[in-house]
MARLOTI-476495 format. One record per atom (N, C-alpha, C): residue number from 0; x, y, z; atom name; residue in one letter. Coordinates in Angstrom, 2 decimals, decimal comma. Example, Ala and Ser with C-alpha at 12.3 -4.5 7.8 and 13.67 -1.06 7.14 Angstrom:
// MARLOTI-476495
BADREN   n      px      py      pz atom res
BADREN   0   13,19   -5,69    7,80    N   a
BADREN   0   12,30   -4,50    7,80   CA   a
BADREN   0   13,20   -3,30    7,80    C   a
BADREN   1   12,85   -2,25    7,08    N   s
BADREN   1   13,67   -1,06    7,14   CA   s
BADREN   1   12,90    0,03    7,87    C   s
END
This chain:
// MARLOTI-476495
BADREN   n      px      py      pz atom res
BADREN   0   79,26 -244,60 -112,35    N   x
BADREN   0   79,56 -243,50 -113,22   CA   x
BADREN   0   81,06 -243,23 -113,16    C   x
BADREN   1   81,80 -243,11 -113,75    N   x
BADREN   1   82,87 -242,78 -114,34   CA   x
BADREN   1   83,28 -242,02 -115,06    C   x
BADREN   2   83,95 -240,71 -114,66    N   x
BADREN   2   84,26 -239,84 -115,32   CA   x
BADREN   2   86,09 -240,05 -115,92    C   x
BADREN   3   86,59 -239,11 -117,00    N   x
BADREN   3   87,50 -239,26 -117,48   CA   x
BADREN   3   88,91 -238,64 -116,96    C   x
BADREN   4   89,69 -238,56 -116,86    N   x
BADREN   4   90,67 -238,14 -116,07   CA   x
BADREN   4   90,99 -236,70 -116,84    C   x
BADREN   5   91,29 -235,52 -116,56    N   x
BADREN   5   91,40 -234,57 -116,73   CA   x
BADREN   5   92,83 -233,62 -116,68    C   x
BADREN   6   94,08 -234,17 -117,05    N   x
BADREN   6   95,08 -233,40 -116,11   CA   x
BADREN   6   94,78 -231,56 -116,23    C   x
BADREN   7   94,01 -231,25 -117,01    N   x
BADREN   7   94,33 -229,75 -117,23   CA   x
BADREN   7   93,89 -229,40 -116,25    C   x
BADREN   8   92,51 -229,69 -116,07    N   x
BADREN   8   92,03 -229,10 -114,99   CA   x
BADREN   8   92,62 -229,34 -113,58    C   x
BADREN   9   93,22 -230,70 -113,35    N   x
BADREN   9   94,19 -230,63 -111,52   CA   x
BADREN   9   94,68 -229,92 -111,74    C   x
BADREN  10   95,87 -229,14 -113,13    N   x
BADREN  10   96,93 -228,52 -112,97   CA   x
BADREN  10   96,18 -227,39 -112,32    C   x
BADREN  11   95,75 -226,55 -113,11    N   x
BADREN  11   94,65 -225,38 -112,66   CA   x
BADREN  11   93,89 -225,63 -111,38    C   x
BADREN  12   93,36 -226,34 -110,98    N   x
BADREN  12   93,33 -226,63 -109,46   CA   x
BADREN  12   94,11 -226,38 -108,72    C   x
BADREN  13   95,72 -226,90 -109,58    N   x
BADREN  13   96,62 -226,42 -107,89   CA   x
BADREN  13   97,04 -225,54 -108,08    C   x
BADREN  14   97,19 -224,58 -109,65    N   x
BADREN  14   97,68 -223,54 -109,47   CA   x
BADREN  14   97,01 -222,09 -108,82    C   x
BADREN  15   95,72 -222,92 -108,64    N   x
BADREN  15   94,84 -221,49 -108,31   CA   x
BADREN  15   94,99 -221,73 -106,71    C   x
BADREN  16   95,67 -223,23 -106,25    N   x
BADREN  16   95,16 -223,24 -104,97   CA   x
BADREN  16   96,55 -222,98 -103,97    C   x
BADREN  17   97,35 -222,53 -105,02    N   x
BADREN  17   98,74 -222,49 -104,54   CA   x
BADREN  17   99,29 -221,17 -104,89    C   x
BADREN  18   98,31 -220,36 -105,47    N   x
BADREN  18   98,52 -219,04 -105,90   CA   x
BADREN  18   98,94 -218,45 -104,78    C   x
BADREN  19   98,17 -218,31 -103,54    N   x
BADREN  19   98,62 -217,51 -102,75   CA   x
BADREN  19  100,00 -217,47 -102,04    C   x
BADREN  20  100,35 -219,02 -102,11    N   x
BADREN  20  101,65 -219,20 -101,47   CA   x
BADREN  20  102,63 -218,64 -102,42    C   x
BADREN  21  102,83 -218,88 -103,75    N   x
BADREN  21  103,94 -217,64 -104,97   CA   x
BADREN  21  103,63 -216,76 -104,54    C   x
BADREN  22  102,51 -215,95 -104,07    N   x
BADREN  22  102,42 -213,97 -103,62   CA   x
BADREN  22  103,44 -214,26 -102,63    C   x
BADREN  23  103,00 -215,06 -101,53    N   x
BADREN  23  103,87 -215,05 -100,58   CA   x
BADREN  23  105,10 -215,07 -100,21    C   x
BADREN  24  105,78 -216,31 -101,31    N   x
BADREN  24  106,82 -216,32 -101,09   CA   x
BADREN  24  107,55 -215,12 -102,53    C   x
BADREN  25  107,19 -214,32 -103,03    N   x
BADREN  25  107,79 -213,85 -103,94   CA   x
BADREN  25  107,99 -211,95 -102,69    C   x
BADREN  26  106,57 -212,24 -102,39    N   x
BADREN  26  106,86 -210,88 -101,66   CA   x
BADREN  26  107,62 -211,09 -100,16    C   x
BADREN  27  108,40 -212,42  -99,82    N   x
BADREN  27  109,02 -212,39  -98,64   CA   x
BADREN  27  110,64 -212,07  -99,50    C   x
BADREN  28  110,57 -212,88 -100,62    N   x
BADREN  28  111,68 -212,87 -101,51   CA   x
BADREN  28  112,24 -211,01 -101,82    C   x
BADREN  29  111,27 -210,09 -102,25    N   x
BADREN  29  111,37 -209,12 -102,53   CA   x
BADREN  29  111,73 -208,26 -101,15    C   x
BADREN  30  111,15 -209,05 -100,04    N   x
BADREN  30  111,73 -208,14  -98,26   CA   x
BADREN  30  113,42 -208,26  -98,35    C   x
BADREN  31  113,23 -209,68  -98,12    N   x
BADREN  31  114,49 -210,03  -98,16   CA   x
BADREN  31  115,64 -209,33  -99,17    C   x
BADREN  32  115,58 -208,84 -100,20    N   x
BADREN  32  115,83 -208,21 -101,19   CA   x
BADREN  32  116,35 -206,80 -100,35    C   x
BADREN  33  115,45 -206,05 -100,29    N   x
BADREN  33  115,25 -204,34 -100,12   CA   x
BADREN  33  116,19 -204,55  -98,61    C   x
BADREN  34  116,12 -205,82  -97,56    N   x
BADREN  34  116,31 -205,54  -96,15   CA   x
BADREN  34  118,25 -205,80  -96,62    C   x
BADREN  35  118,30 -206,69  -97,82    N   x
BADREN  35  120,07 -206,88  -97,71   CA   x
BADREN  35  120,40 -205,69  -98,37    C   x
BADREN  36  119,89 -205,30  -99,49    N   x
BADREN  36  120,23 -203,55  -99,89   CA   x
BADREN  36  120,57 -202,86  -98,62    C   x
BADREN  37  119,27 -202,38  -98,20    N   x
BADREN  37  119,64 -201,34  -96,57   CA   x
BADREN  37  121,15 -201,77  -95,69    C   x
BADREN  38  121,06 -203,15  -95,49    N   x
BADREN  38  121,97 -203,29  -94,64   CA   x
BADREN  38  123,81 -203,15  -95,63    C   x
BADREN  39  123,38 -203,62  -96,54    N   x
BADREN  39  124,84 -203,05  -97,67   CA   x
BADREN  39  124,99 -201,44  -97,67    C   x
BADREN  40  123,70 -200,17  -97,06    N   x
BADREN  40  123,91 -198,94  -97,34   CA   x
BADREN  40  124,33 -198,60  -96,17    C   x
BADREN  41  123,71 -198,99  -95,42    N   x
BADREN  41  124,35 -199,02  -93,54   CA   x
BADREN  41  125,69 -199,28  -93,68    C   x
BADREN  42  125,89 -200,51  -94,22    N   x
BADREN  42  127,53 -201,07  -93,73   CA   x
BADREN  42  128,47 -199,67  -94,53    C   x
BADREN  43  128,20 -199,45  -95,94    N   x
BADREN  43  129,03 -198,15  -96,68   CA   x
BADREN  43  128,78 -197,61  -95,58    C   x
BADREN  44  127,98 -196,72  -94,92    N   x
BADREN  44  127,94 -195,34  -94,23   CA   x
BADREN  44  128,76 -195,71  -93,36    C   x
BADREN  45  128,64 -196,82  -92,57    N   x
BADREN  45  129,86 -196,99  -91,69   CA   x
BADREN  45  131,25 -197,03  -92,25    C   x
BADREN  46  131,96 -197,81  -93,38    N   x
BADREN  46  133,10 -197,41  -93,82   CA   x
BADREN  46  133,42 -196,08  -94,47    C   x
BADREN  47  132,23 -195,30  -94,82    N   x
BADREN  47  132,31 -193,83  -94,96   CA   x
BADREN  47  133,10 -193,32  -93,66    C   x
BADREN  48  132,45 -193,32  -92,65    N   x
BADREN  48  132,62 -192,89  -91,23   CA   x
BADREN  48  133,84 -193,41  -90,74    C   x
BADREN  49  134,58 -194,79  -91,34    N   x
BADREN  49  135,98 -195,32  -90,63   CA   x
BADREN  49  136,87 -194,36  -91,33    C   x
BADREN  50  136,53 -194,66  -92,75    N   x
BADREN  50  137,59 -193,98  -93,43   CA   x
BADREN  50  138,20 -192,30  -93,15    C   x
BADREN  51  137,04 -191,62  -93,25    N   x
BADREN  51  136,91 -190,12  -92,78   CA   x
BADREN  51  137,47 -190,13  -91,70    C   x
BADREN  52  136,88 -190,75  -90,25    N   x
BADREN  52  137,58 -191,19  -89,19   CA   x
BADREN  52  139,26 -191,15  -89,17    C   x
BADREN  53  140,09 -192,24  -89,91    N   x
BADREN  53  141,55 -192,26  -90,17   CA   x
BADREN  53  141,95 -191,20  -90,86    C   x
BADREN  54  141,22 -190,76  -91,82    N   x
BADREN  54  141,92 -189,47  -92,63   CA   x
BADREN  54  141,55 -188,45  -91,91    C   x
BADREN  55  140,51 -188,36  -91,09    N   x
BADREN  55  141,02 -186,89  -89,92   CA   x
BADREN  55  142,77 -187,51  -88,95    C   x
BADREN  56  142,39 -188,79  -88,47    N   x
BADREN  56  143,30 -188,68  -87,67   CA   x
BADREN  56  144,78 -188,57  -88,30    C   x
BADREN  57  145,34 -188,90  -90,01    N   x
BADREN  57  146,45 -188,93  -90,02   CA   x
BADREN  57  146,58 -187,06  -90,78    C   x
BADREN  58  145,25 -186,34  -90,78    N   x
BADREN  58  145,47 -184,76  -90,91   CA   x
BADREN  58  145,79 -183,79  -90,18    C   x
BADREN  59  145,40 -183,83  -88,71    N   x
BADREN  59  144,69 -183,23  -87,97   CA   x
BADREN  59  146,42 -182,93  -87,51    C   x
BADREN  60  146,21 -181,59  -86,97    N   x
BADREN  60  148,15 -180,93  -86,97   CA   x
BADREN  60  147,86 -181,05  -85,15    C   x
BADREN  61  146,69 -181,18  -84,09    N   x
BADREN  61  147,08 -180,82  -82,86   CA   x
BADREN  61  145,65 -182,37  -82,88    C   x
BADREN  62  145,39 -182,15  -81,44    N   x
BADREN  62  144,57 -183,24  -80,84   CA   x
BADREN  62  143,18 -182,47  -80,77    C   x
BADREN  63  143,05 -181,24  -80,20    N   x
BADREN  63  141,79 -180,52  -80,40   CA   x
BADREN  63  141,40 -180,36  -81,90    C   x
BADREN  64  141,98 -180,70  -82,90    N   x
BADREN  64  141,76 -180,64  -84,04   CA   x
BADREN  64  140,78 -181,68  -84,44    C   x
BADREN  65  141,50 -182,68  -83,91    N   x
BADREN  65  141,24 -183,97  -84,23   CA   x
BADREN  65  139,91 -184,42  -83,39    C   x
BADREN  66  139,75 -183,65  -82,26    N   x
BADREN  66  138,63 -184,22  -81,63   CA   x
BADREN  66  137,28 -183,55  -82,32    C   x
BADREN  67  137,27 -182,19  -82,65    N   x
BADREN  67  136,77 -181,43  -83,57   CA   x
BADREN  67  136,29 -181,89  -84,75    C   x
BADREN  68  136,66 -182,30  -85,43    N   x
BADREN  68  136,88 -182,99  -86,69   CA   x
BADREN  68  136,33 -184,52  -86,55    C   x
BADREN  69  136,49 -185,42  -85,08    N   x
BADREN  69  135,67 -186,52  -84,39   CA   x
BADREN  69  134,03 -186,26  -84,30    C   x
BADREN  70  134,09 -184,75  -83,54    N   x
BADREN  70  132,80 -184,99  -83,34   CA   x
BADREN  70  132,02 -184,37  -84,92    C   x
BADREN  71  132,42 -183,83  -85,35    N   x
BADREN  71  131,78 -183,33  -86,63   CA   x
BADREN  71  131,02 -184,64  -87,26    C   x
BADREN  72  132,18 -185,74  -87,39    N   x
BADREN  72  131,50 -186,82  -88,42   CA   x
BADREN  72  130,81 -187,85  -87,97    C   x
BADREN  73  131,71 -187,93  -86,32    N   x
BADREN  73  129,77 -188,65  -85,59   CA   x
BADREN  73  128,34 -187,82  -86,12    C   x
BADREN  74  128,43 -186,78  -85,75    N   x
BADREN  74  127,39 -185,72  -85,72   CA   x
BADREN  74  127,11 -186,45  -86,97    C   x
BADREN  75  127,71 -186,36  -87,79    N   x
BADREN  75  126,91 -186,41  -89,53   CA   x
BADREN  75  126,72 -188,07  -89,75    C   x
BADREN  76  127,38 -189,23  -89,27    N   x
BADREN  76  126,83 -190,21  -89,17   CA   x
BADREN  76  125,45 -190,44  -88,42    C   x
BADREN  77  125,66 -189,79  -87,43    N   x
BADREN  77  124,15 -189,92  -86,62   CA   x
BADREN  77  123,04 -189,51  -87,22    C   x
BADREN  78  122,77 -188,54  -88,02    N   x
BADREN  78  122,23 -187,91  -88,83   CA   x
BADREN  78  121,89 -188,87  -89,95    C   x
BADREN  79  122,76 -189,64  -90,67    N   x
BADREN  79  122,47 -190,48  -91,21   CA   x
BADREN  79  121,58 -191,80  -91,43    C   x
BADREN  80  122,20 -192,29  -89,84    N   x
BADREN  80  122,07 -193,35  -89,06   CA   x
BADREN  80  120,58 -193,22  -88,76    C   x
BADREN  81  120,52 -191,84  -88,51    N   x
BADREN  81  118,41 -191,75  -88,19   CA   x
BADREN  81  117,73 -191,73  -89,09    C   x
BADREN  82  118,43 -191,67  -90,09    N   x
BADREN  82  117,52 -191,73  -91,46   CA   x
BADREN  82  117,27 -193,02  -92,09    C   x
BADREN  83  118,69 -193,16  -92,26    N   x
BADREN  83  118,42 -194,90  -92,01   CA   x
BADREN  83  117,19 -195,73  -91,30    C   x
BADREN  84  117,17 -195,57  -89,88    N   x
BADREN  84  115,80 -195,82  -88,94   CA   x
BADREN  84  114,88 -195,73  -90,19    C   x
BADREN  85  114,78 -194,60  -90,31    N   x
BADREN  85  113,37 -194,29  -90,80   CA   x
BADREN  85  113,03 -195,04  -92,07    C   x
BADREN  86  114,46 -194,89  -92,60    N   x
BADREN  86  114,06 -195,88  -94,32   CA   x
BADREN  86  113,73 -197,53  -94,05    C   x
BADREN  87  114,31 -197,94  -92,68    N   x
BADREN  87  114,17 -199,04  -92,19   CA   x
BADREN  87  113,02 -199,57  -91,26    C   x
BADREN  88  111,98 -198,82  -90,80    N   x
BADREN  88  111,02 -198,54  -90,36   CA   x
BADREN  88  109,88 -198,75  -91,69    C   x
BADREN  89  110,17 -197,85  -92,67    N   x
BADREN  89  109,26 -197,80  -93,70   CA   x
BADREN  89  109,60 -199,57  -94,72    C   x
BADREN  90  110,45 -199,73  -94,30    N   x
BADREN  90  110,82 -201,09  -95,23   CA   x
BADREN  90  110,20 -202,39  -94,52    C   x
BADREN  91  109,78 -201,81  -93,20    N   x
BADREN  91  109,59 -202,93  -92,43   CA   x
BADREN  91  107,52 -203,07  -92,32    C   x
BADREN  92  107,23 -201,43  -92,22    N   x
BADREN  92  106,08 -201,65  -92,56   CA   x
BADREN  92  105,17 -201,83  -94,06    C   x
BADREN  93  106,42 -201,61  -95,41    N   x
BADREN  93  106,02 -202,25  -96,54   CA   x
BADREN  93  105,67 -203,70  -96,68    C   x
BADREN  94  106,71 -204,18  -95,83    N   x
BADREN  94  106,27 -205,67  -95,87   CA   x
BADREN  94  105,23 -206,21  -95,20    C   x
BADREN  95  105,25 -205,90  -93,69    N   x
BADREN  95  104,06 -206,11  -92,66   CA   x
BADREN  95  102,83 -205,94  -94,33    C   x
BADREN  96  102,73 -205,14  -94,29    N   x
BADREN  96  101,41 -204,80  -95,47   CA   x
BADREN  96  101,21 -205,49  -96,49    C   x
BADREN  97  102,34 -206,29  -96,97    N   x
BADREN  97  102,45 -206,82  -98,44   CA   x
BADREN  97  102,18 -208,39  -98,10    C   x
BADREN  98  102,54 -208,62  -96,79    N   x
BADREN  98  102,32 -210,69  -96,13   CA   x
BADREN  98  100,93 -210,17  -95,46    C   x
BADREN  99  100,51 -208,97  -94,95    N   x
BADREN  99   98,91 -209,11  -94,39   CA   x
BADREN  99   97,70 -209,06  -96,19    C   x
BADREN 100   98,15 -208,53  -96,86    N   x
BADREN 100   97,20 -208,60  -98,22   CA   x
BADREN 100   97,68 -209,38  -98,58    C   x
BADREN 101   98,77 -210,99  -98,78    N   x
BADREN 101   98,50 -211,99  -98,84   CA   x
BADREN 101   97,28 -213,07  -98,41    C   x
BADREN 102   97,83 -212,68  -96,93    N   x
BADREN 102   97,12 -213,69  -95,79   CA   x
BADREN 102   95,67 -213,28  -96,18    C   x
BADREN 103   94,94 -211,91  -96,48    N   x
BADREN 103   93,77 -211,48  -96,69   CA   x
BADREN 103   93,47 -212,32  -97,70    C   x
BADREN 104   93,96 -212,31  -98,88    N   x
BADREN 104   93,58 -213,45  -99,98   CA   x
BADREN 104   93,24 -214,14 -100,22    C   x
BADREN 105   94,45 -215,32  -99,30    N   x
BADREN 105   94,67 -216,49  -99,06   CA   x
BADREN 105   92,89 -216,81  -98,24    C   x
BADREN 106   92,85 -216,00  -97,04    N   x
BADREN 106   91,13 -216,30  -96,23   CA   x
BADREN 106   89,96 -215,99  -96,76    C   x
BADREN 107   90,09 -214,85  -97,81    N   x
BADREN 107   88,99 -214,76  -98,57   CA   x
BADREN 107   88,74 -216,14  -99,72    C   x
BADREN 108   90,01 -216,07 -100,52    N   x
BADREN 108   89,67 -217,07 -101,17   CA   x
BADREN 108   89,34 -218,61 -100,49    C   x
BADREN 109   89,74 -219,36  -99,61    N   x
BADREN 109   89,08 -220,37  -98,69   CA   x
BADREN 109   88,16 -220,01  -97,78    C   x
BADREN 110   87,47 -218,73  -97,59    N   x
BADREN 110   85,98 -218,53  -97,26   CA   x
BADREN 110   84,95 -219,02  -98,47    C   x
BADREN 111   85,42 -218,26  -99,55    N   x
BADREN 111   84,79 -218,81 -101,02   CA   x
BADREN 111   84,62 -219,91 -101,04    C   x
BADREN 112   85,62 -220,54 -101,09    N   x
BADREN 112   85,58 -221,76 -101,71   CA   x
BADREN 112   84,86 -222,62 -100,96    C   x
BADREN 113   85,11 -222,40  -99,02    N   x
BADREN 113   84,36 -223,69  -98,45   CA   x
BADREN 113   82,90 -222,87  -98,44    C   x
BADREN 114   82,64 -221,69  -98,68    N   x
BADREN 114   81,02 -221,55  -98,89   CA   x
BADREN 114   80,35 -222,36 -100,20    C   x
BADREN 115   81,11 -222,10 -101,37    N   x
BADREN 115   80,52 -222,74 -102,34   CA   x
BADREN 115   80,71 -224,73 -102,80    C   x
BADREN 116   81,65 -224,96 -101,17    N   x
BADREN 116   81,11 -226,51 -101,51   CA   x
BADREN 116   80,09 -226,58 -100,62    C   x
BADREN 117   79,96 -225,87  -99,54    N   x
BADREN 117   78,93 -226,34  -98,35   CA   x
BADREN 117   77,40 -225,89  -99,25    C   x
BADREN 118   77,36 -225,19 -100,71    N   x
BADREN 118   75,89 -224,58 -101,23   CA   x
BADREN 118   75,42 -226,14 -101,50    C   x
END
């Protein structure tokens, strides 16, 4: 018996069987994305903080001024800086979530599939 060669259907074979790996790599693509944003908003807050930094120091008329005026904008970087954490925390468990409902997919759909060759 001899059947006829089919390309439509391999294509569709591999695209269904390779589906999960595009989720995957599109949603590591999209981490990667959001994690170089954050770290470009981090790096500003820090040249926020240099700059402010030098322009207290070439303002400041005594040294208690200046230390004054030091700790103020640590204070308000730190403040920042924890928020940051947190936006970076939440960026980290978007993804954890977005590669585990891959991987869920990916095992459901090859539970399927090797149940319905083993019927």
């Amino acid at each position: 018996m001899t059947t006829a060669f089919d390309p439509k259907s391999l294509i569709d074979h591999y695209r269904s069987a390779f589906a999960p790996v595009f989720k995957a790599q599109q949603e590591g693509l999209k981490s990667f994305d959001r994690i170089g944003r954050y770290q470009f908003a981090v790096a500003g807050d820090y040249l926020d903080w240099t700059l402010a930094q030098a322009k207290a120091a070439l303002d400041s008329q005594s040294p208690s001024e200046l230390v004054t005026k030091q700790l103020e904008l640590t204070s308000a970087l730190s403040d920042k800086l924890r928020a940051r954490a947190q936006e970076f925390l939440t960026l980290a468990t978007e993804a954890q979530n977005g590669l585990a409902d891959v991987v869920t997919e990916l095992t459901n759909k090859t539970v399927a599939e090797a149940k319905k060759r083993a019927a």
